[in-house]
C-alpha positions in Angstrom: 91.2 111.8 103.7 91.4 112.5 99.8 91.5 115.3 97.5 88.8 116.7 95.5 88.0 114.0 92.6 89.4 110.9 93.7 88.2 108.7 96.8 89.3 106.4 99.5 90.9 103.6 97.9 93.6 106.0 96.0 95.5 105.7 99.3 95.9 101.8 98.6 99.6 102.1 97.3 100.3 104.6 100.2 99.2 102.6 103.1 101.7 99.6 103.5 104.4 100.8 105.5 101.7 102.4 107.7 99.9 99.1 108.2 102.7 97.7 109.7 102.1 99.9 113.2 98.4 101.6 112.6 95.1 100.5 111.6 93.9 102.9 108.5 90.5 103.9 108.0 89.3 105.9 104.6 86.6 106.5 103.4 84.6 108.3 100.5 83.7 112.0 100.8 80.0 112.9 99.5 79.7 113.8 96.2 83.0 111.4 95.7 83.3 107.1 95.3 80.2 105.2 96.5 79.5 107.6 98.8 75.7 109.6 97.8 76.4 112.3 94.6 73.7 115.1 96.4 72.6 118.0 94.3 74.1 120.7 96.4 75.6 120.9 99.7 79.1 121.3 99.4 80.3 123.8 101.5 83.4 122.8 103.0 82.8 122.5 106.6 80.6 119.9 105.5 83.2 117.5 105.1 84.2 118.4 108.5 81.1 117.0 109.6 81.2 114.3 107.8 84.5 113.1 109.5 83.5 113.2 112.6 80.3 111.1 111.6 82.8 108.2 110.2 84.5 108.8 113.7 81.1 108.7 116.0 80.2 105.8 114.2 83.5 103.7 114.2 84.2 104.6 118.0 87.4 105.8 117.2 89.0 107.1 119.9 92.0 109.8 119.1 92.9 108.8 116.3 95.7 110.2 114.0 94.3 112.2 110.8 96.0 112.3 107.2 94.6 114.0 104.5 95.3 115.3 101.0 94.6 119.2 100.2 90.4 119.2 100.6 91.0 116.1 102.5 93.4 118.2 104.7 90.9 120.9 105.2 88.2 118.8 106.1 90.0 117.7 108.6 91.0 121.5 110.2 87.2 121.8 109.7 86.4 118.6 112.0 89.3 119.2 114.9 88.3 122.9 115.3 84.8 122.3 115.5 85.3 119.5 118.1 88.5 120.4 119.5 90.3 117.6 120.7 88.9 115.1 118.3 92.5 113.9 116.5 95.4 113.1 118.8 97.7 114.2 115.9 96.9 115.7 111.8 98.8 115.3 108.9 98.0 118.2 106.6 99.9 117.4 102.8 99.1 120.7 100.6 96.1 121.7 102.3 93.3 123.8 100.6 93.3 126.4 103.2 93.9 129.6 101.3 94.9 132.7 102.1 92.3 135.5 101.2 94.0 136.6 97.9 93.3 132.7 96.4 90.4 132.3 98.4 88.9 135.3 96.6 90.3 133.6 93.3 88.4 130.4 93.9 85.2 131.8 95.3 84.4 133.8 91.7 82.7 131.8 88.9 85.8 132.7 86.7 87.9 130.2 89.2 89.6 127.8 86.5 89.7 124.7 88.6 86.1 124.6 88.2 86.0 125.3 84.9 88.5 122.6 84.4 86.3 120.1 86.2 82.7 121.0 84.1 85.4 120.2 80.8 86.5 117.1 82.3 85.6 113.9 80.2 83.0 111.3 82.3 83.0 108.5 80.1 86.3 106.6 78.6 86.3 103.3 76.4 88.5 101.4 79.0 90.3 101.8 82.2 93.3 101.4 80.5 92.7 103.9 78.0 91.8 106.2 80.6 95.2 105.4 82.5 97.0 105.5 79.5 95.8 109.5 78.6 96.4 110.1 82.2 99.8 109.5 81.9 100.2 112.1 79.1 99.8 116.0 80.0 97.4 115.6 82.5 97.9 116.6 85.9 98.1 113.2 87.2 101.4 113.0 84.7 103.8 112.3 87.3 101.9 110.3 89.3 103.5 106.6 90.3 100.9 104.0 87.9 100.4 102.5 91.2 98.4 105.3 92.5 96.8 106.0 88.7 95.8 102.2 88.8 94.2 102.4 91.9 92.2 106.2 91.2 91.0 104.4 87.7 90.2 100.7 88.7 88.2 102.6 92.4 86.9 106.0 90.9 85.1 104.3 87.8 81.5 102.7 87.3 81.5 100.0 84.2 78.3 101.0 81.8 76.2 98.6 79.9 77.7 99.1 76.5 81.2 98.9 78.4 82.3 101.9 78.8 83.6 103.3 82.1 81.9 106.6 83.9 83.6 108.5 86.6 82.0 107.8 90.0 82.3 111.6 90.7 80.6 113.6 88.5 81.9 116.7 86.9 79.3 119.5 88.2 79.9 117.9 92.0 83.8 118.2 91.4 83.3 121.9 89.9 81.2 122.9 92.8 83.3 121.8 95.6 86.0 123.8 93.6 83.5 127.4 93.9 83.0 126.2 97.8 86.9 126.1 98.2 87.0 129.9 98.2 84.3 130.3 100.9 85.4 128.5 104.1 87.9 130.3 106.8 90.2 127.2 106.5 92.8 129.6 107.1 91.9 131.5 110.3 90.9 127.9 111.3 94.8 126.7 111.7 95.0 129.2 114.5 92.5 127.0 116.4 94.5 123.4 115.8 96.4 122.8 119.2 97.1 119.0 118.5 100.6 118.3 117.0 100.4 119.4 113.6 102.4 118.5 110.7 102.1 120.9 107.2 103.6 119.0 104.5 103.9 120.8 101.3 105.1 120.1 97.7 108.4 122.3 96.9 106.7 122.6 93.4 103.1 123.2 94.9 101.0 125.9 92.8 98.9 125.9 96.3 101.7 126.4 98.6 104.3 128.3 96.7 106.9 130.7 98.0 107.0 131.0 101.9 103.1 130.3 102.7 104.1 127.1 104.5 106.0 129.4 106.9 103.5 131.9 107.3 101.0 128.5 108.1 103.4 127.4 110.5 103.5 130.6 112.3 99.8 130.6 112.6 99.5 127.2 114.0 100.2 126.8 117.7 101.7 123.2 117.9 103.1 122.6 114.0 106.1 122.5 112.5 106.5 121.9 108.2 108.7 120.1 106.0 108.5 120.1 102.0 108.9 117.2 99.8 109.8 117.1 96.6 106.9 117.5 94.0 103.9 119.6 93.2 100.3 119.4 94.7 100.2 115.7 94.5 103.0 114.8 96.2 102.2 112.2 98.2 101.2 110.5 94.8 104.2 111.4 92.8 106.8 110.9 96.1 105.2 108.6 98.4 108.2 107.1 99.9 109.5 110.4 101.2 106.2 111.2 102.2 105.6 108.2 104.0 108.9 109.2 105.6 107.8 112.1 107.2 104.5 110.9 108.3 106.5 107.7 110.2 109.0 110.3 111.7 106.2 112.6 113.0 104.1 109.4 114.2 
């Protein structure tokens, strides 16, 4: 499951080592990829629901979930309202919040969204979108890999040649307001399948000892930290990829 503004097929460079003993399903959130851009309707637990659609409708039976801070919480949000749904979650940098930056995100001052309403649409190029990318942003330290494949996958081509982000920034800047209203948090009480946290040692999300105040709240978890910030898995896949096959 991905974060907030990318889409499935970011986890292409991720997946190789993983093919070799599972078979991996991904898949678009709403409001993200090809996957439907609605109006409204982006409260959290939403993509919960939407999980467990994919699931009902691929006849997956116990399978293993993985997912990328929103990605993460939509997958709390999908095992604790059908407990016993996922034989075993991976939760890297989760967006479950405790209340003092879930009160932060909820307001309209929260600067993620503002961020996201700023955030250029249209580039000349894939490549020249890359290429900024690359350059300040906060996908700086991500492995080109993973920037290739959010780029080539998260982009629509225009008529006069231009490329257009496939999720637009109003959708990107509401699920950011939503992220403050959901009990993510209280939620990890209720996950009883193994549960692995994995957070970035330079995460702005899970800084200081959060992780352990997680792991105390969930009843079959454990954490490790790997080195990088919130996109960890994007800047350090190998080590990620690491833990995942040592928890699996």
């Amino acid at each position: 499951m991905h974060a907030t503004g990318f889409h499935g097929r970011v986890w292409e460079p991720f997946v190789p080592r993983l093919r070799e003993h599972f078979s991996i399903v991904s898949f678009d959130q709403r409001g993200h990829g090809d996957s439907d851009k609605p109006e409204d309707g982006y409260e959290w637990t939403k993509f919960g629901d939407d999980v467990l659609a994919v699931i009902d409708e691929l006849a997956l039976s116990s399978p293993v979930g993985i997912g990328h801070s929103a990605g993460a919480a939509a997958l709390v949000f999908a095992e604790t309202s059908r407990p016993g749904t996922f034989a075993k979650l991976v939760l890297m940098d989760p967006v479950t919040p405790e209340p003092d930056i879930g009160a932060v995100m909820a307001s309209e001052a929260n600067p993620m969204s503002d961020a996201a309403r700023r955030r250029r649409a249209v580039w000349d190029s894939t490549d020249q979108m890359v290429e900024r990318l690359k350059k300040g942003s906060p996908l700086a330290g991500w492995r080109e890999d993973f920037l290739r494949a959010y780029v080539t996958y998260g982009t629509e081509p225009l008529d006069d040649g231009t490329v257009r982000l496939k999720c637009p920034p109003e959708v990107e800047a509401q699920i950011y307001i939503m992220g403050g209203k959901h009990n993510g948090w209280t939620r990890m009480e209720r996950l009883h399948c193994p549960t692995l946290l994995l957070t970035g040692t330079d995460s702005p999300v899970w800084f200081e000892d959060r992780h352990v105040k997680a792991v105390d709240r969930l009843p079959n978890g454990h954490a490790e930290r790997i080195r990088g910030g919130h996109f960890f898995p994007m800047e350090n896949p190998d080590d990620t990829v690491d833990a995942v096959l040592r928890f699996l």
